[in-house]
KOLFITI-431936 format. One record per atom (N, C-alpha, C, O, CB): residue in one letter; x, y, z. Coordinates in steps of 0.2 Angstrom, whole numbers, plus 2048, in hexadecimal, padded with zeros to 3 digits. Glycine has a CB too. Layout:
BEGIN
AXYZ/...
end
This chain:
BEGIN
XCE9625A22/XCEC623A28/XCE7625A2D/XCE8629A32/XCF2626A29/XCE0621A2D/XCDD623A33/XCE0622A39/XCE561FA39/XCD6621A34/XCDD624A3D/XCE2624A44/XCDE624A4B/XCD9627A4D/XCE762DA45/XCE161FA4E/XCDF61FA56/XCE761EA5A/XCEB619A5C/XCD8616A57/XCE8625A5B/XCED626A5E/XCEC628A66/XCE762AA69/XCF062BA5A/XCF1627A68/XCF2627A72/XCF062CA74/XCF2631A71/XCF8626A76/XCED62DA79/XCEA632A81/XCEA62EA85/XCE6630A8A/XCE3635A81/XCED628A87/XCEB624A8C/XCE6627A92/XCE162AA93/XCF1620A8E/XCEC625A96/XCE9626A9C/XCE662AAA1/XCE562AAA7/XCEB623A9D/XCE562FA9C/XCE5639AA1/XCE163CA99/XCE3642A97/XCF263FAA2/XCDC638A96/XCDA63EA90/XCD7643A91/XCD6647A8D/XCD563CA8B/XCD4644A99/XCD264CA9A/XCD7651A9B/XCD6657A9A/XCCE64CAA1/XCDC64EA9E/XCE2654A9C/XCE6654A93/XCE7658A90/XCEA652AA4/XCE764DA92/XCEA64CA89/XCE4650A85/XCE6654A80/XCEB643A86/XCDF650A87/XCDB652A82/XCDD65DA82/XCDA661A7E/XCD264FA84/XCDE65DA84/XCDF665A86/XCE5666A80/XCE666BA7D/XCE1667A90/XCE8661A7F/XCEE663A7C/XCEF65FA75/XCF2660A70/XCF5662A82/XCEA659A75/XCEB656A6D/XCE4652A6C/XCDF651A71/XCF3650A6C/XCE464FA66/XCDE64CA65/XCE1646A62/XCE1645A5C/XCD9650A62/XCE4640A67/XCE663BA63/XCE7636A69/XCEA637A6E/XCED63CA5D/XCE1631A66/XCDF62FA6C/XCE3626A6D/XCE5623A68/XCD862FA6B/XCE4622A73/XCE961CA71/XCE2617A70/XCDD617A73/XCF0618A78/XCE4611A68/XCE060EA68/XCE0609A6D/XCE5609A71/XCDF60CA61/XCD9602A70/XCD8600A75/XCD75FAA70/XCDD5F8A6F/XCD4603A7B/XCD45F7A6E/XCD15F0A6A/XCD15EFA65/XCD45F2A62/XCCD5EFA6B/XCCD5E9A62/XCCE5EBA5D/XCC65EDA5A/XCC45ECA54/XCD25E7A5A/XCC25EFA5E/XCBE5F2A5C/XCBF5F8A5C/XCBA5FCA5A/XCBA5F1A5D/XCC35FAA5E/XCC3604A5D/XCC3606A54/XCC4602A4F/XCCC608A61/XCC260CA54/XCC260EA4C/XCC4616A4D/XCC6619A52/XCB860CA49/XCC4619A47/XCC4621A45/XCBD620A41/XCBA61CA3E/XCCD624A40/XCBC628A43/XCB4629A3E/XCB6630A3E/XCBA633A42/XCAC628A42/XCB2633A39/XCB0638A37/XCAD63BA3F/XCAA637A42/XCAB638A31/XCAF641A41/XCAD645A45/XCA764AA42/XCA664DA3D/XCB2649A48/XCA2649A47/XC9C64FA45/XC9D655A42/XC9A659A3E/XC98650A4A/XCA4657A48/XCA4660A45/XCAC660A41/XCB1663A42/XCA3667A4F/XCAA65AA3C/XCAF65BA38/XCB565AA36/XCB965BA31/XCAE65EA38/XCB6657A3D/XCBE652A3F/XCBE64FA3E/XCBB64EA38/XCC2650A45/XCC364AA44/XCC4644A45/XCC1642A4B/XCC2645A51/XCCA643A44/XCBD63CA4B/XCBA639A52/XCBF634A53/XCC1630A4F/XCB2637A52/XCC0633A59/XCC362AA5B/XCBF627A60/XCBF627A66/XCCB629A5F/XCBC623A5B/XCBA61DA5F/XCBA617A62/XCBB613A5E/XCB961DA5F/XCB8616A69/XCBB60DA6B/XCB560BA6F/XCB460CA75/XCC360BA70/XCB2606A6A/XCAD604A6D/XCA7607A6E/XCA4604A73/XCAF603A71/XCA560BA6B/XC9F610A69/XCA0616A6F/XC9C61AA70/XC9860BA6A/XCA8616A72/XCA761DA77/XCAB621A73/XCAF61EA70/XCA961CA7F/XCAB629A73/XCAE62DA70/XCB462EA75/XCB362FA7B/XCAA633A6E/XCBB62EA73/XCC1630A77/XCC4636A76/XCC8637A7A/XCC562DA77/XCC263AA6E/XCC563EA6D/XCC3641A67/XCBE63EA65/XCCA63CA6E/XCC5645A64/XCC364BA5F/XCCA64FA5B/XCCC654A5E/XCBF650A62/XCCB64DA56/XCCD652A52/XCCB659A4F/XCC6659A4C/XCCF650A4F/XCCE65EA4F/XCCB662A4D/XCCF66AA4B/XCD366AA4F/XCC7662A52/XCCF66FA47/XCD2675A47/XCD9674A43/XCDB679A41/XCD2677A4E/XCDC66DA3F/XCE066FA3C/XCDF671A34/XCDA66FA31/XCE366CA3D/XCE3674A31/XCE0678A2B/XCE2674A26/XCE3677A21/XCE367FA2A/XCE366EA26/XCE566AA1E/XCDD66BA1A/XCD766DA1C/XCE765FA20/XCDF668A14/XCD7668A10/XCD4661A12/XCD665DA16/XCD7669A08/XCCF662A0D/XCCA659A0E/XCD1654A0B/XCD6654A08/XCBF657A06/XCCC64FA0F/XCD164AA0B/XCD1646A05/XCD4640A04/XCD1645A0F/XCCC64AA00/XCCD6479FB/XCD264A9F7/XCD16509F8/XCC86469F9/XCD66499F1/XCD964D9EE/XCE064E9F1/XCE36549F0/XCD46519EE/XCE46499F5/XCEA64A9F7/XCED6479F0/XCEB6439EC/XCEB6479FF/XCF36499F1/XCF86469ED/XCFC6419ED/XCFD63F9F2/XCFB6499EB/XCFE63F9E8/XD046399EA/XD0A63B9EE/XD0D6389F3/XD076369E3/XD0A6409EC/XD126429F1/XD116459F7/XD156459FB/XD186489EC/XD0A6489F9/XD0A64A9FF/XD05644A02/XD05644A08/XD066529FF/XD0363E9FF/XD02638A02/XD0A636A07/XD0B635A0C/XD016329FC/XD0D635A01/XD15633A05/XD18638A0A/XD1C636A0E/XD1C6329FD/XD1763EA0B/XD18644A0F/XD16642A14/XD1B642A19/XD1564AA0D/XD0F641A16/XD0B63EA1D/XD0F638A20/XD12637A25/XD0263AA1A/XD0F632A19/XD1462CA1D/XD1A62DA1C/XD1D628A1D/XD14623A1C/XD1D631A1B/XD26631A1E/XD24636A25/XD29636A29/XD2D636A17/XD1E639A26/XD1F63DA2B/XD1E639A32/XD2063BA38/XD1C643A2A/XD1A633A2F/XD1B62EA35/XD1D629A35/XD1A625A39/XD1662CA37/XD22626A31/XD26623A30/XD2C623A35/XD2F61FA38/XD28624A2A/XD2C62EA35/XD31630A37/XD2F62EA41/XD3262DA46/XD32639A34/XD2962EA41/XD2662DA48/XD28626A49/XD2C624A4E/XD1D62FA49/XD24621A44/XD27619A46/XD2F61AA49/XD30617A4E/XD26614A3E/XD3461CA46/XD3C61BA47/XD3D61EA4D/XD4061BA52/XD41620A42/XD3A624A4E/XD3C628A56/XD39624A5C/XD3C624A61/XD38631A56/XD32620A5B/XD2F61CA60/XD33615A61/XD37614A66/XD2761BA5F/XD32613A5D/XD3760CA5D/XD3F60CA61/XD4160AA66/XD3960AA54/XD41612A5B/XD49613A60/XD4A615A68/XD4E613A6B/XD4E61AA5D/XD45619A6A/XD4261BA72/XD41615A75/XD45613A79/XD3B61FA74/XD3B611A73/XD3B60AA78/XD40606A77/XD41603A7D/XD36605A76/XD45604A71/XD49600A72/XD50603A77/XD54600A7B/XD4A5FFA6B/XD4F60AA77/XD5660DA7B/XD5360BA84/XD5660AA89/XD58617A79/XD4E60CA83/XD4B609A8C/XD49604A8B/XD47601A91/XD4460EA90/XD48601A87/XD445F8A89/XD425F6A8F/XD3C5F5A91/XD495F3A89/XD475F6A93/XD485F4A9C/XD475F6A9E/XD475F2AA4/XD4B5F4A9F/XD445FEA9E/XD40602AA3/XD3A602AA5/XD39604AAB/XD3F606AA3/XD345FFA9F/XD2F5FEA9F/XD2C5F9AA5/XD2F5F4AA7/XD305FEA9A/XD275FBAA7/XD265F6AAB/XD1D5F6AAD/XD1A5FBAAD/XD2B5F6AB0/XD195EFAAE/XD135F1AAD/XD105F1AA7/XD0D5F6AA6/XD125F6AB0/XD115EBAA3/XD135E8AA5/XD1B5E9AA1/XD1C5EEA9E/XD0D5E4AA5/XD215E2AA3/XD285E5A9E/XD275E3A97/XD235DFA96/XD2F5E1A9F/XD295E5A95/XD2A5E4A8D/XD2D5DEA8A/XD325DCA8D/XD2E5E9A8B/XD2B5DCA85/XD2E5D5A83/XD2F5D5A7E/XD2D5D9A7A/XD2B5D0A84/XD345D0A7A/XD365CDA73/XD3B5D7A71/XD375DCA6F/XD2D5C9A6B/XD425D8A75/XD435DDA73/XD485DBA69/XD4A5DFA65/XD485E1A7A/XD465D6A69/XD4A5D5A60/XD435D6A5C/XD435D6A56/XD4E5CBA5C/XD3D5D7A5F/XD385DCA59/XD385DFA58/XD395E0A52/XD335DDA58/XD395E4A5D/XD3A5ECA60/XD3F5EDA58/XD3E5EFA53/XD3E5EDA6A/XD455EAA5A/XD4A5ECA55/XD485EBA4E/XD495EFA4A/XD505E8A56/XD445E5A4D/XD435E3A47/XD3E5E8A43/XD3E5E9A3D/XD405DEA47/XD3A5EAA48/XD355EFA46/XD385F5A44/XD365F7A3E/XD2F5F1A4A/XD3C5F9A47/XD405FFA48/XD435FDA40/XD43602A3D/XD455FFA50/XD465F6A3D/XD495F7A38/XD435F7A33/XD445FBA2E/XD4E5F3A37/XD405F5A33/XD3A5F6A2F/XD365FDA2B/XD345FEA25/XD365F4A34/XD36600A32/XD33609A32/XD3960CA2F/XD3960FA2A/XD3160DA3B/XD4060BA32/XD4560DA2D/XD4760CA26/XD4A610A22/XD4A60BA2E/XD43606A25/XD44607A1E/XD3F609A1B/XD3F60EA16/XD47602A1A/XD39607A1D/XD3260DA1B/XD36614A19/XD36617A14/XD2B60FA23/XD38616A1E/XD3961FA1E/XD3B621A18/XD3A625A14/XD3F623A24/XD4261AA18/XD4761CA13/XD4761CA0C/XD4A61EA08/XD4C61AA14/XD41617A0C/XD3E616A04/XD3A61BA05/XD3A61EA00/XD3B60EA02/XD3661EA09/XD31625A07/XD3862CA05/XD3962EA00/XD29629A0F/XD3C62DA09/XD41632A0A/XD456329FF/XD466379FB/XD4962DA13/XD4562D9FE/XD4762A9F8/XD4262E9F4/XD446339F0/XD476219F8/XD3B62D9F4/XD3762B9EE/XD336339EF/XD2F6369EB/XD316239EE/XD356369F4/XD3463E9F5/XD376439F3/XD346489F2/XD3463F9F9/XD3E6409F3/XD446459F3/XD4564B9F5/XD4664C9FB/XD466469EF/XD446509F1/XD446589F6/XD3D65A9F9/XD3D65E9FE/XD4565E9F0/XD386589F7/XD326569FA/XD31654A00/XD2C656A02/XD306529F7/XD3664FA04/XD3464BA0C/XD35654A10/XD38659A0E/XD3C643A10/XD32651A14/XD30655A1A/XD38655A1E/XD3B650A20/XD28652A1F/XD3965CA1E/XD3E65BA26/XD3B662A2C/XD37667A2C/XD4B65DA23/XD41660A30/XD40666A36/XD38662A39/XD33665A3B/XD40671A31/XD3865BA39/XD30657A3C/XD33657A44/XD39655A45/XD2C64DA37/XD2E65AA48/XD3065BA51/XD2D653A52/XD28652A4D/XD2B663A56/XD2E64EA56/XD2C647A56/XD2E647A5F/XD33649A62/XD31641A50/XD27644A60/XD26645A67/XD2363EA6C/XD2063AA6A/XD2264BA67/XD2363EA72/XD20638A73/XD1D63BA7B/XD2163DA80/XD2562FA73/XD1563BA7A/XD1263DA80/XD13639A87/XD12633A88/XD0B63EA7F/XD1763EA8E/XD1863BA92/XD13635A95/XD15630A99/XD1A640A95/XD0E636A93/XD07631A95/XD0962AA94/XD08625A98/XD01631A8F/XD0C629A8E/XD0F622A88/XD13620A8C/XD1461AA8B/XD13624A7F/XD18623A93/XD1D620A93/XD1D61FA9A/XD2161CA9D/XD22624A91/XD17620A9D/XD1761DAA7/XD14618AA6/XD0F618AA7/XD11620AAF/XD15612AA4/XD1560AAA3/XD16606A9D/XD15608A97/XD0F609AA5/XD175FFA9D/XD195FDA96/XD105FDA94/XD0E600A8F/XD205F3A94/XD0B5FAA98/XD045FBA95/XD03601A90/XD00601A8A/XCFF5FDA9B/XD07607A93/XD0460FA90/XD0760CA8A/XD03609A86/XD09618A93/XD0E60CA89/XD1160CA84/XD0F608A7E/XD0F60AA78/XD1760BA85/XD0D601A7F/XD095FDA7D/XD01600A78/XCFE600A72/XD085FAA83/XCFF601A7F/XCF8604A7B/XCF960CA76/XCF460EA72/XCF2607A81/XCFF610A76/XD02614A73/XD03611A6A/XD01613A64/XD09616A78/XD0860BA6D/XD0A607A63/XD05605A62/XD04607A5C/XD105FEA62/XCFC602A64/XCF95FFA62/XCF5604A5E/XCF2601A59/XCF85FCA66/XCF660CA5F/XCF3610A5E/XCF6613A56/XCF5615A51/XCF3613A64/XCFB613A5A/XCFF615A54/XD00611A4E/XD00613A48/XD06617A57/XD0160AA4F/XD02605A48/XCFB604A47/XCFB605A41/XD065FCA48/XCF4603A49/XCEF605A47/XCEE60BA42/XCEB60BA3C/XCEC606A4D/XCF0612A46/XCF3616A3F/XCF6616A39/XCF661AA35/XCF661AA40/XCF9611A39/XD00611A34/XCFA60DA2D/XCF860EA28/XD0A60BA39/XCF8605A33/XCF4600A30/XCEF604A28/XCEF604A22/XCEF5FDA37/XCEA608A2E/XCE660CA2A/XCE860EA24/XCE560DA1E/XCE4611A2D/XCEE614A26/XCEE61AA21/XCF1616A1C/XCEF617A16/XCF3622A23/XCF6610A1C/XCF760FA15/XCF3609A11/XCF4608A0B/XCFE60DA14/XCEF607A15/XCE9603A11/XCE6609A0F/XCE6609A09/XCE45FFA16/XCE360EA11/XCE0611A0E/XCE4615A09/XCE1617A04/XCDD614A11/XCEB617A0B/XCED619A05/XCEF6149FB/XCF16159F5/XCF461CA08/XCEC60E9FF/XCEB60A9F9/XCE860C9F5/XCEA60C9EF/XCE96049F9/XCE060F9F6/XCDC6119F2/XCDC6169F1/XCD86179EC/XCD86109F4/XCE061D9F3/XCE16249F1/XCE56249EE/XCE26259E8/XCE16299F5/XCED6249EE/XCF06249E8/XCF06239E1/XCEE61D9DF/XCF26239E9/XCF16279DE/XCF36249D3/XCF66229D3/XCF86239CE/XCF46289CC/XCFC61E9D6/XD0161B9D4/XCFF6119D4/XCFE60E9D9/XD0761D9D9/XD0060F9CF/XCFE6099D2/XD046069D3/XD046009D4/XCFA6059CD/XD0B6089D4/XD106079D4/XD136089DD/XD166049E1/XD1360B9CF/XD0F60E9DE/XD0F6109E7/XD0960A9EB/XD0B6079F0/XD0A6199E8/XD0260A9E6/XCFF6079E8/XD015FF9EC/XCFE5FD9F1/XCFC6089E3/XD065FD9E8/XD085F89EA/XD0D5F59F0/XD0E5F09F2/XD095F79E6/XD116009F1/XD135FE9F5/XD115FF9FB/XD125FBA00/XD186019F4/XD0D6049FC/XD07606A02/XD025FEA04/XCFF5FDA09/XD0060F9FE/XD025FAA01/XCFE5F4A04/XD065EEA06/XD045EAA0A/XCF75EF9FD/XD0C5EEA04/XD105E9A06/XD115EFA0D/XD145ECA12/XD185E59FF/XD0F5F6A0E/XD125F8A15/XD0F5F7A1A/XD105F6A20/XD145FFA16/XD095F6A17/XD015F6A19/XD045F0A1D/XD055F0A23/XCFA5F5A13/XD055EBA1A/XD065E3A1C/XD0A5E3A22/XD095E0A28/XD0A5DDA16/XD105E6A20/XD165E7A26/XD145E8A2C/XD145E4A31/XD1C5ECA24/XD115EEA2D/XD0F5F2A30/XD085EFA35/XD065EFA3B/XD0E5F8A2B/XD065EBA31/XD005E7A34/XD045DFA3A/XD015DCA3F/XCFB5E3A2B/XD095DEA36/XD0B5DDA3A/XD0E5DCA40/XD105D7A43/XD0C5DCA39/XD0F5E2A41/XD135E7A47/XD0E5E7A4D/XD0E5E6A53/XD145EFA45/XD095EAA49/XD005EAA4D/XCFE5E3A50/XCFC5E3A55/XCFA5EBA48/XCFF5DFA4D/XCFD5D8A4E/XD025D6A57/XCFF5D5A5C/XD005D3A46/XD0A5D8A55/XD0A5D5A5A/XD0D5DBA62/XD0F5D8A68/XD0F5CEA57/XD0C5E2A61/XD075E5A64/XD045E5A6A/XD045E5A70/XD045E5A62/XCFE5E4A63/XCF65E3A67/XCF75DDA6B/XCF45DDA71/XCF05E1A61/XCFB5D7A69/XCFA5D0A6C/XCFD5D3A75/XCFB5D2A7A/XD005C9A68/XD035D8A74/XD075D9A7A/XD015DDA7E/XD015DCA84/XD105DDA78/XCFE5E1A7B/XCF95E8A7F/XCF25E2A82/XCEF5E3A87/XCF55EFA76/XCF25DCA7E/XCEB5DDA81/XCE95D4A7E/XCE35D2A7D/XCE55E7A7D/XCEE5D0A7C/XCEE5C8A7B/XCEA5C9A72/XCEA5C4A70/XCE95C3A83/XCE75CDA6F/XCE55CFA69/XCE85CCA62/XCE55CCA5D/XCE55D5A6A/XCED5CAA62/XCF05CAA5C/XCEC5C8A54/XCEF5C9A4E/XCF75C6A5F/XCE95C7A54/XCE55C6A4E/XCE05CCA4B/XCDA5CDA4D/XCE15C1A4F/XCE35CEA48/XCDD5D4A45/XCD95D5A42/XCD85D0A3E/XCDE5D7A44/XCD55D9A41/XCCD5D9A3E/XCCF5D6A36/XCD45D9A33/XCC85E1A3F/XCCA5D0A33/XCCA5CCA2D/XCC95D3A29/XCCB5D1A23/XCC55C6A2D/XCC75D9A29/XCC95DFA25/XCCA5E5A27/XCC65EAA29/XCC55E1A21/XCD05E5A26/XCD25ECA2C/XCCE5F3A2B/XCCA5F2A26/XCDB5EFA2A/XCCE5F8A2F/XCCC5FEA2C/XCD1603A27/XCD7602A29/XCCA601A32/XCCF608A21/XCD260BA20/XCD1612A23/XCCC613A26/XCD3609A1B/XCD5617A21/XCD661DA23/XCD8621A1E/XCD761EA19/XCDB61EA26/XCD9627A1D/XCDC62DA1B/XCE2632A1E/XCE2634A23/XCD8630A19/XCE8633A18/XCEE634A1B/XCEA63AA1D/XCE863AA23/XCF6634A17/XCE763FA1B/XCE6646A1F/XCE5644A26/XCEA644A29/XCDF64AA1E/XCE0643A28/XCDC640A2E/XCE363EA31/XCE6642A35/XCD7639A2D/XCE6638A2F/XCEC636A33/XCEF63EA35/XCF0640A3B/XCF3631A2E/XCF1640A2F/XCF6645A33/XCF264CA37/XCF5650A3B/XCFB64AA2C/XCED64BA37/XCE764EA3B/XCEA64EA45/XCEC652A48/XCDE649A3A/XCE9648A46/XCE7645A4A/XCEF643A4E/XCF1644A54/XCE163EA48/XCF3641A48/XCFB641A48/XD00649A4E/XD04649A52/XCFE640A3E/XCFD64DA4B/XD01654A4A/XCFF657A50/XD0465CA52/XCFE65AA43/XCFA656A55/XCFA65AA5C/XCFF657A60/XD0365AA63/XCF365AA60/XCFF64FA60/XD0464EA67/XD0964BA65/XD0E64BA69/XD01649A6C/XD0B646A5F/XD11645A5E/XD17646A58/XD1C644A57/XD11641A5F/XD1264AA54/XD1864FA50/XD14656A51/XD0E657A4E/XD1A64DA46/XD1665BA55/XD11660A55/XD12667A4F/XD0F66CA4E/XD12663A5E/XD17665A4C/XD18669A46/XD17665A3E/XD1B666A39/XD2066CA46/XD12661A3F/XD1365DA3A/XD0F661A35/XD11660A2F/XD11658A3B/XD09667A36/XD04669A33/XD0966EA2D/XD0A66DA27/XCFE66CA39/XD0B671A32/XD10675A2E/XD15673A29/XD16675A23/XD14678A33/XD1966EA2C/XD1E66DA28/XD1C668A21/XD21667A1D/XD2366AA2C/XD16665A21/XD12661A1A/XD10668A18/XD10668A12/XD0C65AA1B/XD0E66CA1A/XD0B674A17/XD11676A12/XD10679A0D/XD0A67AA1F/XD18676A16/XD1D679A13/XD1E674A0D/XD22677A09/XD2467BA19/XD1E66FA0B/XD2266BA05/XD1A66AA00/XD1B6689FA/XD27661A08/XD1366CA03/XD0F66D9FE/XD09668A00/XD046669FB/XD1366B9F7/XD08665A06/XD03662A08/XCFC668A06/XCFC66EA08/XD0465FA0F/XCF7664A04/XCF765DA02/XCF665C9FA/XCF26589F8/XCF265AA06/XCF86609F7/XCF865E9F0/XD006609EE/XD006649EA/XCF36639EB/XD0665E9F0/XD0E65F9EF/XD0F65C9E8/XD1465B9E5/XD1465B9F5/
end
């Protein structure tokens, strides 16, 4: 799940407190950081840096601490969705529109969760703190460039969990979420910035990285709590 998550509009003060930056286009990307993170990049300018949490490399995760990372943002897709839909109306700057995606998506991520919650069993992560930086919420733009960032993440990590997992059975399920999920992005991006077509080969990611970049600003106990059920070999 690489990740180009939100700092919008204040990353000299967000950066002090997370490293997860909002994606802007569709050229932005995640890369490898020099000193060993995560870099986010848009447009060849650096916006941000991961750095200092204690997971291992990303090679060598497991199948079940694969599914650990996306129920843990699964759990984030449900909590964001249900927030915008309870304010819809408030937004403004621009307003928000088509509120029956909102919903549709929200059922979407629900049942993601609930099919990982299922295929994990004592395994899923609980006690996950899920948060949404006050940045994300002074305009429907913020909020906007916030989901774009975030289904960009989602996009990634399960394309790329296509290729890390042994299950060819998961395998198959991580590319029909891949699809869903890309869809979400698609129309988004169209509301953030008129974009809705996305790159003819998406980028992939890695769930570490995701949950790297995920764990300072909008689940801030995530590091721990995939620590406690056995990330990243469970």
């Amino acid at each position: 799940m690489d990740t180009q998550v939100s700092l919008l509009d204040r990353p000299d003060d967000a950066l002090e407190q997370a490293s997860v930056i909002a994606g802007v286009n569709r050229s932005q990307f995640l890369r490898n950081g020099a000193k060993g993170g995560v870099a986010l990049v848009a447009g060849g300018t650096l916006l941000g840096q991961v750095t200092g949490i204690s997971f291992a490399a990303s090679v060598g995760v497991s199948d079940n601490s694969t599914l650990q990372a996306a129920y843990a943002a699964e759990a984030l897709a449900v909590f964001v969705y249900s927030a915008i839909i309870k304010n819809f109306h408030s937004f403004k700057h621009p307003k928000l529109e088509d509120l029956d995606y909102f919903k549709a998506a929200l059922q979407n991520e629900q049942d993601h969760k609930a099919f990982l919650a299922k295929a994990l069993g004592a395994k899923t992560p609980t006690g996950l703190q899920l948060k949404i930086p006050a940045s994300a919420l002074t305009s429907g733009h913020a909020l906007l460039k916030t989901g774009v960032a975030l289904e960009t993440a989602f996009v990634q990590t399960y394309l790329g969990a296509v290729e890390t997992l042994s299950s060819n059975e998961l395998k198959v399920v991580a590319a029909k979420v891949a699809a869903n999920e890309a869809s979400h992005l698609s129309f988004v991006t169209d509301q953030f910035n008129g974009h809705a077509v996305l790159p003819s080969l998406p980028a992939t990611g890695t769930v570490t990285d995701a949950a790297k970049a995920l764990s300072p600003t909008f689940i801030p106990n995530l590091v721990p709590r995939l620590e406690a059920v056995g990330f990243p070999n469970a």
